[in-house]
N, C-alpha and C positions, 0 to 999 in steps of 0.2 A: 419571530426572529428573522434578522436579514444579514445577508452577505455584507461584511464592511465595505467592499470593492466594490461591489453595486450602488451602495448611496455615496461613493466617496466621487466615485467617474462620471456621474448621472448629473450632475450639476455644471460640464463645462469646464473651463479654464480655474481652478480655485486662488484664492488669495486671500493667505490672513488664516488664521484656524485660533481658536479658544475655545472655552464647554460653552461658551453663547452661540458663538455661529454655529458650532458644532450641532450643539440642540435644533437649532435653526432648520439646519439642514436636513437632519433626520427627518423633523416636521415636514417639511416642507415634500420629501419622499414618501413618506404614511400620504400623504393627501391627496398626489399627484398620482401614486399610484398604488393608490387605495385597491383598485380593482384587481391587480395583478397578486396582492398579496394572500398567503395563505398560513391558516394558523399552525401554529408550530405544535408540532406531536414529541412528547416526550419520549425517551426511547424507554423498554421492558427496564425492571431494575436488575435483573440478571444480566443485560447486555450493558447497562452504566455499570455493573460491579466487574466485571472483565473487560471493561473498557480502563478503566480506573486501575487493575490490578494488569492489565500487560502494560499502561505508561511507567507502573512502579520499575516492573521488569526490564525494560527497554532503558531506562535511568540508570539502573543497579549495572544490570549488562557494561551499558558507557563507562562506566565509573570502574568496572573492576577493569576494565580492555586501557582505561589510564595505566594503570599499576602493573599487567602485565606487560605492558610495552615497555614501561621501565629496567625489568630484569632482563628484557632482549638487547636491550640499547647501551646499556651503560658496562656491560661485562667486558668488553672490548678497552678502553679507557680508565676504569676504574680500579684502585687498586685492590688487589683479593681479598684482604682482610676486611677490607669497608664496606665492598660489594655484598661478603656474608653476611655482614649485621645487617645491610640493610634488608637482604633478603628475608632474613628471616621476622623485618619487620613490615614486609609486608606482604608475604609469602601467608601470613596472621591475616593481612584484612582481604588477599583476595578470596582466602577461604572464608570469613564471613561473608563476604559478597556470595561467595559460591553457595553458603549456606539458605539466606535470606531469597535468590534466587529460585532454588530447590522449593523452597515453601510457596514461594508464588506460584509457581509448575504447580504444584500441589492441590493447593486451593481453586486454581483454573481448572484442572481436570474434574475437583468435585463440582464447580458449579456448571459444567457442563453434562457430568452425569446425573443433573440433579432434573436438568431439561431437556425433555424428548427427543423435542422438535430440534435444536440446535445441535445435540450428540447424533440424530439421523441426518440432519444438513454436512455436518466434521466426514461423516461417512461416507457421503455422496462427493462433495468434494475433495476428499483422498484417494476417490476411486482414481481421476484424474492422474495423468503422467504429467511428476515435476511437479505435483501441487501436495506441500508436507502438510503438516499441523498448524505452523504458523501462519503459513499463506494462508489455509481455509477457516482460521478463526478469525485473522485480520480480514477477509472477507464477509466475513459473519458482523463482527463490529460494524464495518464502513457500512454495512448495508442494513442493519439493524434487523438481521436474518431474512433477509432478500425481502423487505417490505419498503425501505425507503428508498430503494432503485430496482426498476422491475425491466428496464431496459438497458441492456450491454454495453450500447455504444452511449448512453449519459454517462456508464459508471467509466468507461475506458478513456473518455474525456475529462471525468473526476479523475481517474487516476494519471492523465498527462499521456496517454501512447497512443492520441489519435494524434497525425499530422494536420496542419492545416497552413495553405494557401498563401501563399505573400506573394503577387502579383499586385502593380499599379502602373495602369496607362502603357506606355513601352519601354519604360526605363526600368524599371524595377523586376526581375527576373528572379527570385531566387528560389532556391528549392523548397519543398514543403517541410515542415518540419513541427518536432510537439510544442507545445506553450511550457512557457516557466509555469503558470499559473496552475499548477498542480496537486495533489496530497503526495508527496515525497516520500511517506512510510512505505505505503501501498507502491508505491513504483516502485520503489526500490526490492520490496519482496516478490513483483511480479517479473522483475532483471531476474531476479535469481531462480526462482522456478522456470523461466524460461532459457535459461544457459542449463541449467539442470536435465530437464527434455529434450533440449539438444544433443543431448548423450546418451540418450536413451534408446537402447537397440529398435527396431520392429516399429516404433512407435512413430502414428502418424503425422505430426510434428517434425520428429527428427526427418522426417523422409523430405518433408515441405522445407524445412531449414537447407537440408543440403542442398534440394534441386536450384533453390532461388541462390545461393551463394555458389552455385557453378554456374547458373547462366551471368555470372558477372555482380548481381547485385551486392551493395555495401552490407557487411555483416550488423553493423549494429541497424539498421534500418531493417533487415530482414529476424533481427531480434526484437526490434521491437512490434514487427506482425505477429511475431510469434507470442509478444504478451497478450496482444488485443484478440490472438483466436483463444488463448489460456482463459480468457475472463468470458468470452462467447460461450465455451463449453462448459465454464464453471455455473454459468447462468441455464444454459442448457441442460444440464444435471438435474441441477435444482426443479426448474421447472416441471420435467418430464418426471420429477421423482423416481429415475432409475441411474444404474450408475454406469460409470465411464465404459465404455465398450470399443475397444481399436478395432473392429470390423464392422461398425454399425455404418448401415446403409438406409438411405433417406427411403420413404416410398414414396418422397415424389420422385427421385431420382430415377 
């Protein structure tokens, strides 16, 4: 299996697209670069079945956050008699939402205590400040328990919080900054453990956040250092198979 984006850029200026050229193309990628290619590893079926069961979650979620915004929005406007009935129709589905929800929590906690190794990795990775359950399971999926990315900075460039370079010749100057070209779940949970750490008394994080936003630096750019050192240390956890420590001191240091 290959990136669409890799065989779609790799040919040049494109023109014209149907399943002919299309196949074409593909072809013409397998051959060209045959040698670069490597076979594709299916993931554990424990990590395809919580992978499968947090998208149900992450849908369900969506779906009931429609309906409660509803009952926040329309009470102002609407007349009271109408607003009740409606409430109370769908006051009915977000509680099935809430229920059906509950059952996938459910399910995801047994297939995690069903495997060793993945409920000691939830471990290590919660040891971490700012890193809950969800961040360290979506890190468990994305990385198919630290085997399909063993280096920090691919996975932090998989996840969109490395900057990078836009300089050309002497006209073009502009700041550094991350790619669209990102996983969007995974950023978005690594925002939010890192606004979370930044509130976190003692911890060494929060110490690095405020020094760099008092010597002037832009807060979201010094948040999003603070993603790429959260996924450093997540990686380092794991690795070191011991858990988070706020006074751990390097011995080469």
């Amino acid at each position: 299996m290959e990136d669409a984006a890799k065989i779609k850029y790799c040919h040049g200026i494109p023109r014209g697209k149907n399943d002919k050229i299309d196949a074409c193309r593909i072809a013409m990628y397998a051959e060209r670069y045959n040698d670069c290619l490597q076979p594709y590893t299916a993931s554990e079926l424990i990590i395809q079945k919580l992978k499968n069961l947090s998208t149900e979650r992450s849908m369900l979620v969506a779906d009931r956050a429609k309906y409660q915004s509803q009952l926040k929005d329309q009470v102002d406007y609407m007349e009271h008699s109408i607003y009740i009935a409606k409430c109370n129709r769908v006051e009915g589905i977000i509680n099935t939402f809430t229920d059906y929800i509950a059952q996938i929590d459910l399910e995801i906690k047994e297939l995690i205590n069903q495997a060793p190794v993945i409920a000691h990795q939830m471990d290590l990775l919660m040891s971490v400040d700012g890193v809950g359950e969800r961040v360290a399971l979506k890190m468990i999926m994305e990385t198919d328990a630290f085997t399909s990315f063993t280096d920090p900075r691919k996975f932090c460039c998989h996840a969109g919080v490395v900057p990078f370079v836009y300089v050309s010749g002497s006209s073009q100057r502009s700041k550094n900054r991350v790619s669209n070209r990102a996983d969007k779940s995974i950023k978005h949970l690594l925002h939010m453990a890192a606004l979370s750490v930044s509130q976190v008394k003692n911890s060494p994080l929060k110490k690095y956040y405020d020094r760099k936003v008092e010597e002037g630096k832009n807060k979201m750019s010094v948040l999003n250092a603070v993603r790429a050192k959260l996924v450093t240390i997540m990686f380092a956890v794991i690795r070191t198979d011991a858990f988070f420590s706020r006074n751990y001191q390097n011995s080469l240091a």
